[in-house]
N, C-alpha and C positions, 0 to 999 in steps of 0.2 A: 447381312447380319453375320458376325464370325459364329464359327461352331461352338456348341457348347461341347464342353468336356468332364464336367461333373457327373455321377451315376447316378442323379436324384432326376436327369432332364430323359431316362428312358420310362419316366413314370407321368410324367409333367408336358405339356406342349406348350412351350413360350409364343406369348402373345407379344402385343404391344402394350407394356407395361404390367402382363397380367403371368399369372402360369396357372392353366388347366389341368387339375388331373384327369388321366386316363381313361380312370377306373371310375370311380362317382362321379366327375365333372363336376366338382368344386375348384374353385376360381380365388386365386389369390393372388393380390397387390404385390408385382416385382420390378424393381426398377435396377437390376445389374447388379443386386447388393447380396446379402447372405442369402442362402437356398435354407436357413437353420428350422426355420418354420417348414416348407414343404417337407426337408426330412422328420420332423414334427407327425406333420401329416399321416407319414406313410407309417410311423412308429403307431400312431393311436389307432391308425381307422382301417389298415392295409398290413395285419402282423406277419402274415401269411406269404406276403410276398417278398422274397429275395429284394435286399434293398441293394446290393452290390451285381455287377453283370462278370458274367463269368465271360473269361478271355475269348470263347466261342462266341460269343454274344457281341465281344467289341470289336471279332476281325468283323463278324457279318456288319457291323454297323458303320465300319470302314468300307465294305464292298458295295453297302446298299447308300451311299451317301450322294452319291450319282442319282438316287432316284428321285424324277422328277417328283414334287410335292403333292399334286395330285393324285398319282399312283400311291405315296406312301399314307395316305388320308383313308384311301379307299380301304387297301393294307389294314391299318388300325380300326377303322370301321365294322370289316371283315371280322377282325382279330374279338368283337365284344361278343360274339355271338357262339363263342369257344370257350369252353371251359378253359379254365388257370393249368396250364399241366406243369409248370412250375412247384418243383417238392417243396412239401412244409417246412417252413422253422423248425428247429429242435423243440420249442417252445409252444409252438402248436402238434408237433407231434406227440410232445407229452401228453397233450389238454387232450387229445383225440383218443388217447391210448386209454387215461385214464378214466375220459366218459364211455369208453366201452366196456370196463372193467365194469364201473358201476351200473351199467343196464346187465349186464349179465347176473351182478350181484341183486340185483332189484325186483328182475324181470323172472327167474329161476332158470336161466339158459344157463346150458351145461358149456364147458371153458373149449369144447371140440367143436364148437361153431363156426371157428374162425379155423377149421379145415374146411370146415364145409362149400365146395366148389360152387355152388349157387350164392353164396352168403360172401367170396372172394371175388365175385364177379359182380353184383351189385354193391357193393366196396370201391369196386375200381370204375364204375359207373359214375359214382360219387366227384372221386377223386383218382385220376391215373396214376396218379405217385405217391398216392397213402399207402404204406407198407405197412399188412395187419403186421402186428406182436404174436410171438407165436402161443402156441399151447401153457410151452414149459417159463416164457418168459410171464404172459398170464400169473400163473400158478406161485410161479418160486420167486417173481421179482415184483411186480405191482401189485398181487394180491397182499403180499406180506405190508409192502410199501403203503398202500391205501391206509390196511387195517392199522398202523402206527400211528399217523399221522389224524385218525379218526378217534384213537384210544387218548391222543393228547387233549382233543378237545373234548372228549366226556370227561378229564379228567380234569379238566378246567375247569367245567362248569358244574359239577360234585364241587369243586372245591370252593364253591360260594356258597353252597345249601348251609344250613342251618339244622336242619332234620331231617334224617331221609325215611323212607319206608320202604320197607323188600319184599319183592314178591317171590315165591320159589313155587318148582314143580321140575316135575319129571316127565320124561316120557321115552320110547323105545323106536329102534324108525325098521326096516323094510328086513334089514339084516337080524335085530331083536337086537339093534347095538343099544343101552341105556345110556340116555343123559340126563342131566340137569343143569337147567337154567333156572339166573337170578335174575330180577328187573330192577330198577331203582325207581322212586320216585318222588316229586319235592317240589316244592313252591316257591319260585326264584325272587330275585329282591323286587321284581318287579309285580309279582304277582301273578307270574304267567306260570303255570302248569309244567312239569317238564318230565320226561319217561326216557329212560335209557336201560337197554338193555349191556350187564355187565359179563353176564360169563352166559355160554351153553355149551357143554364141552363133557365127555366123555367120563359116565361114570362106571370105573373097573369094578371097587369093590361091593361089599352089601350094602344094600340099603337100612343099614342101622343109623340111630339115632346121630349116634357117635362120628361114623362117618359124612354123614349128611352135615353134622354143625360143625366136623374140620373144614367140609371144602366149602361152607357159606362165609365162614372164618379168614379162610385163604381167600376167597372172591375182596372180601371186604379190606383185606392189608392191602390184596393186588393197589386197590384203587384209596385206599387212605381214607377212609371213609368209617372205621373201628366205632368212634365217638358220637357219629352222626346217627347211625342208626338207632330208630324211636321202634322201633316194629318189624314184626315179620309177618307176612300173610301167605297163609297155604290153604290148600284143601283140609278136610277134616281129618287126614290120616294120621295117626296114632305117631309114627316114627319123626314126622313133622313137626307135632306139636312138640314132643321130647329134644328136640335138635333145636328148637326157638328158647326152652326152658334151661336145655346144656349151656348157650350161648350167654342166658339172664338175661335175653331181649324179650318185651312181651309176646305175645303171640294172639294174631286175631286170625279166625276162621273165616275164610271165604265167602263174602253175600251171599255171591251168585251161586256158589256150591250145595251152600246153608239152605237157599232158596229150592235150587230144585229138590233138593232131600227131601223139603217139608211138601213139596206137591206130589212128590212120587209116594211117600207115605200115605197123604192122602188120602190118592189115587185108590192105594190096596185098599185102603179102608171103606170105600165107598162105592165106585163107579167101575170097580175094575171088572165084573162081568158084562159091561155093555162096552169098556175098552178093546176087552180081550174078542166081542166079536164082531169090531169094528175093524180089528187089524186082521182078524182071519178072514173077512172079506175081501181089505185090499191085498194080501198074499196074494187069495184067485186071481183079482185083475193084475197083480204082476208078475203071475206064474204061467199066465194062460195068453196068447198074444191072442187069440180071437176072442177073447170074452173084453180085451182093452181094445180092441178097436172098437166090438159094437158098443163100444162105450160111447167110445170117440164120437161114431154116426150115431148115436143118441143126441149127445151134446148139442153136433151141428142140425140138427131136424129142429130140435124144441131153441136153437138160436141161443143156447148157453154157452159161458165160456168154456176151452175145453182145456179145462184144468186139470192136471195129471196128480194122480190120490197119491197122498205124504203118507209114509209107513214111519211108526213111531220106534227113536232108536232112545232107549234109557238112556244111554251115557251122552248123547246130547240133550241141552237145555232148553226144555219148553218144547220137546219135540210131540208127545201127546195132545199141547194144546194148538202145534200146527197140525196135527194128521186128525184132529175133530173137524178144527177150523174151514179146512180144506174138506173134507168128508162132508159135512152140512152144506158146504156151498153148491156140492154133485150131489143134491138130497135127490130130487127129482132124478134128474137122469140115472141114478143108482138105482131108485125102486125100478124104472121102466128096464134097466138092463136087466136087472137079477130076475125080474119076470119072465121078460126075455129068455134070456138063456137056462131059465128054471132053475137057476142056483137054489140051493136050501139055506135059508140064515133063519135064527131067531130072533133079528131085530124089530121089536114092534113098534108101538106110537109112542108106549113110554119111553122107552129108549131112544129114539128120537127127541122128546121132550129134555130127558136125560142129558144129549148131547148138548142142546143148545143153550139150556140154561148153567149147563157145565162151562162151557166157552166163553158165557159171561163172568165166570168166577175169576178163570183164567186167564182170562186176557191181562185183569191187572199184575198177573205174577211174570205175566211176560211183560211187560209194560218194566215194570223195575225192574226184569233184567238186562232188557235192550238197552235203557238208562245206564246199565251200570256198565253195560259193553264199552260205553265211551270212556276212551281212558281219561280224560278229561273231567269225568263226572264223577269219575270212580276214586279220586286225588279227593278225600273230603275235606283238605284242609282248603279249597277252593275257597268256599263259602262260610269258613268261619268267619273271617274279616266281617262280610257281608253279614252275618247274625249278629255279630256281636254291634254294631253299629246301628240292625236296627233298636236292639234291646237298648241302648242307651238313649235312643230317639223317643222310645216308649216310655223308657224310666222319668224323661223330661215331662213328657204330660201327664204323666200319670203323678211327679209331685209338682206340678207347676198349675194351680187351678183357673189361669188367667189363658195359658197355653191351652188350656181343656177346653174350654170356652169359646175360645178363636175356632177352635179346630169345629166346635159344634156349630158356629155359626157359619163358615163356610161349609157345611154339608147341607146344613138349610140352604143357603143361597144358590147351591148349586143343584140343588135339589136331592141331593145323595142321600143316600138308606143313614140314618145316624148310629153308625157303627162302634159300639166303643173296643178300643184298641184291647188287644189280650197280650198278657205279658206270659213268657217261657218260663214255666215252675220244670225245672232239670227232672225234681221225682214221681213229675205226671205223663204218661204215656202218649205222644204223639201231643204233646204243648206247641213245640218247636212249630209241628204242622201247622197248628191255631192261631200260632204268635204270626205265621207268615200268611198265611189264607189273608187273614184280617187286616194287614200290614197292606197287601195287595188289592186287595178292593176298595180301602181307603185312599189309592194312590196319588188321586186327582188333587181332595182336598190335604192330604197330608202335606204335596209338594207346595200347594196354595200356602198351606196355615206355617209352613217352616221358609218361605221366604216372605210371609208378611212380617212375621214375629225375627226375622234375620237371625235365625237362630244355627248355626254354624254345624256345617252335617258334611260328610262325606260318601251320601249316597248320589254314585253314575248311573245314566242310564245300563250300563253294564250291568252295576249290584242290582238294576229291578228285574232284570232277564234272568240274572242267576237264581232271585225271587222267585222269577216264574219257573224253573226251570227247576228250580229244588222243592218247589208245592206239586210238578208234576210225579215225581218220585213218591212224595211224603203222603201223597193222597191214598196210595198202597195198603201204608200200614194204616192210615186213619180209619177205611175200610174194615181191614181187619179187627180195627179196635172197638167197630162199632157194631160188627155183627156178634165178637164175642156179648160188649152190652145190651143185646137183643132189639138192638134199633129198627132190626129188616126182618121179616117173616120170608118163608122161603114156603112156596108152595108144592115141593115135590119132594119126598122124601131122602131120596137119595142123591140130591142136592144138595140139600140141609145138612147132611151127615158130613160131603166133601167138604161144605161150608164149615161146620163145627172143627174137623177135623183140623182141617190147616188151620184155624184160628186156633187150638188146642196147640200146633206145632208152632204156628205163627208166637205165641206167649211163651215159648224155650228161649227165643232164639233172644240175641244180646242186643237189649234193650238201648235204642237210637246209634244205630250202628251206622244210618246214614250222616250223621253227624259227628260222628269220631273223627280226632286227629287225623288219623293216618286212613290212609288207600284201603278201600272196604273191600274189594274182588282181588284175586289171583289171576284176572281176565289177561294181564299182559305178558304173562308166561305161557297160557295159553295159546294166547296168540303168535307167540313167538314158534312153538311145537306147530300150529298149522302152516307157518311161513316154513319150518323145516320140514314138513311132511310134503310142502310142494317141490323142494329144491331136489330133498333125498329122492327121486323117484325111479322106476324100474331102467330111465335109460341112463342114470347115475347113480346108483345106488354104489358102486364100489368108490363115492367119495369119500376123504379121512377126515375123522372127525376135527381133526385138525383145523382143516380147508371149510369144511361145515362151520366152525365157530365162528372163523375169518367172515365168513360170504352173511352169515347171519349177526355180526356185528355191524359190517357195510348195513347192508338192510336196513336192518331197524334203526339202526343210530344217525345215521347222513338222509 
């Protein structure tokens, strides 16, 4: 067989009419003609490898040509059980460079990790000729590089919305540097939800009205977005709402913000001397390491779990109703501790009674606002499509009496409760709720009675989960609507009063807010400020705000 002299046959082992690669042992049809396809080959499935032999590579393959066949069999045999020490492509050096940028950016590793001797040695574990990027090429050349290339395609996909909604908030990081972040958010042509964070970046001057609607002003040209915006959502502060008014964008207050306010008022109003000495209890067990472990060997003796007691912090949400929640579940092993170690508390049985039927109040306020954590739920434009289609599905039977009819007959047939459909009156409180409860339990025979009658709907199984999934929310306030009409008696007094209370605050707040146009929480700024409280931290803290905005655009946006 004369030698082959092509650079595609040090990848390839010619057969009799066939060529193997190497590397996978894929087998292709060769009969002495083009090699166009095996270089094919090595381009799609092998990028990694040098496809040309470097001159060292062709003397050795001139000196080793002498080697009998078996030896050079055994040789490549050998050779599979070795790592590639062959350096990357340029082309995978980038793809490598740039997926480490973005775990750093993801993960909250500080950009000094790639000194770090332990972290350059399983590196080179990996790959012996992967050469990390150093600190300053990190910092000054692919972070900036990512961040551009990231900012084009937010700025793409803004530029298909229709209407956006903005969230804003502030926050301070380790140094007491201030910033403020924007979020955008908006319902694509497709229907799918979409959240991008646009600016977080270093605020010098005061926190006035004036300055705060320049730089949401400036956020909004950055990105060309002036016209689009329907809303702005903040917390309840004073200087926020003036900066959405300066701008003549509406301005909606924060569910989730709204919400805890009305619990924590409540709270004063009602329950707060059995709060205040339930948290002065868990103080002692985590002020005292022997009084929390005989806690601990409580737990394990009575075979309970040994669940460590939640201290309730205001400024986070629904923290009271974890540090009950959690308190009630160590009921038991609490009494036998504090006997135990003869602590003095004044908690009695009411108080106990207190806590538990307090937790049933609260849970639903956690309930809506774990709902509304998700940003996805928190977009209400989600589910208007879905309202609004069932309302027209309604309007049909409701003037179609032949439709009415069908529909009754298959509830009989099917044996179902004969439920008649409730339609959404906008100026009655928690309808929406009704329209959809009813809507939901009909489901069976509604789907029956609209494909007997062919009567043309564009409800997916999708729109009946966002159904379900929007009556988990809306059953909240239906609650609330129902203890202000005195539908539930409350047996403890000082239950009744929390109850009264919040439904007293629950009636301020703005009336089907889960159903509004635009993004009801400020949650995703928030969350942006705890992605930056992880990155800023004590063994980084001297990063610039600059490099901050960059690493938390990466982040959130890719």
């Amino acid at each position: 067989m004369p030698p082959v002299t092509s650079d595609v046959w040090q990848h390839f082992e010619k057969g009799e009419g066939t060529a193997k690669c190497r590397y996978c042992h894929t087998e292709f049809i060769y009969r002495g003609e083009s090699t166009s396809n095996l270089k094919r080959h090595m381009e799609r499935k092998h990028i990694s490898i040098p496809f040309k032999r470097s001159r060292v590579e062709q003397a050795s393959d001139e000196a080793s040509s002498n080697i009998p066949s078996n030896t050079l069999e055994e040789y490549v045999g050998i050779q599979r059980y070795f790592p590639n020490i062959r350096p990357p492509s340029a082309e995978m050096k980038r793809d490598l460079d740039e997926t480490l940028l973005i775990m750093i950016c993801k993960e909250y590793y500080p950009f000094s990790m790639v000194e770090d001797k332990h972290f350059q040695t399983f590196v080179k574990k990996l790959h012996p000729t992967y050469e990390l990027p150093s600190r300053k090429t990190l910092t000054n050349a692919l972070l900036p590089t990512i961040n551009e290339k990231t900012m084009l395609e937010v700025k793409n996909k803004l530029n298909q919305a229709k209407a956006i909604a903005l969230t804003v908030d502030g926050w301070s990081n380790l140094n007491q540097v201030s910033f403020v972040a924007v979020t955008a958010h908006f319902v694509n042509l497709n229907f799918e939800m979409c959240s991008f964070l646009l600016e977080c970046s270093e605020f010098t001057t005061t926190h006035t009205a004036h300055n705060i609607s320049i730089f949401i002003k400036n956020v909004m040209v950055k990105f060309d977005i002036e016209d689009k915006v329907t809303c702005i959502v903040t917390d309840n502060a004073r200087n926020m709402k003036n900066a959405a008014s300066d701008l003549g964008i509406p301005h909606f207050s924060c569910f989730a913000h709204s919400l805890n306010l009305v619990v924590q008022d409540a709270i004063k109003n009602s329950i707060k001397p059995t709060v205040e000495e339930v948290k002065r209890i868990i103080m002692h067990f985590k002020h005292s390491g022997s009084s929390a472990q005989k806690l601990e060997e409580i737990q394990k003796n009575l075979k309970s779990p040994c669940l460590k007691l939640k201290q309730d912090v205001p400024t986070r949400w629904n923290s009271t109703f974890d540090m009950l929640e959690r308190f009630f579940k160590n009921k038991i092993p609490i009494v036998s501790c504090l006997a135990s170690i003869k602590f003095k508390h004044n908690l009695s049985d009411v108080d106990w009674t207190t806590i538990e039927q307090s937790i049933s109040v609260l849970q639903f306020f956690d309930l809506a606002t774990k709902e509304i954590m998700v940003v996805q739920d928190a977009i209400k434009n989600s589910i208007k499509p879905t309202v609004e289609e069932v309302k027209r599905i309604i309007m049909h039977f409701k003037h179609s009496g032949s439709s009415a009819q069908k529909l009754e007959e298959i509830q009989k047939n099917l044996k179902s409760p004969c439920l008649k459909l409730k339609q959404d009156v906008p100026t009655r409180w928690n309808s929406t709720f009704d329209m959809l409860e009813r809507f939901l339990k009909n489901k069976i025979p509604i789907v029956s009675c609209l494909a007997s009658i062919k009567f043309k709907h564009n409800l997916s199984d999708i729109d009946w989960t966002t159904i379900e999934q929007a009556i988990s929310v809306l059953q909240f306030f239906d609650l609330a609507t129902k203890e202000i009409m005195g539908e539930k008696t409350v047996t403890i007094s000082k239950v009744g009063i929390l109850i009264s209370t919040l439904n007293f605050e629950m009636s301020k707040a703005h009336e089907g807010v889960i159903l509004n146009d635009e993004t009801a929480a400020s949650v995703p700024c928030e969350r942006v400020f705890s992605k930056a409280g992880g990155i800023v931290t004590e063994k980084r803290n001297r990063l610039l705000s600059k490099k901050l905005n960059e690493i938390l655009f990466i982040k959130y946006n890719l």
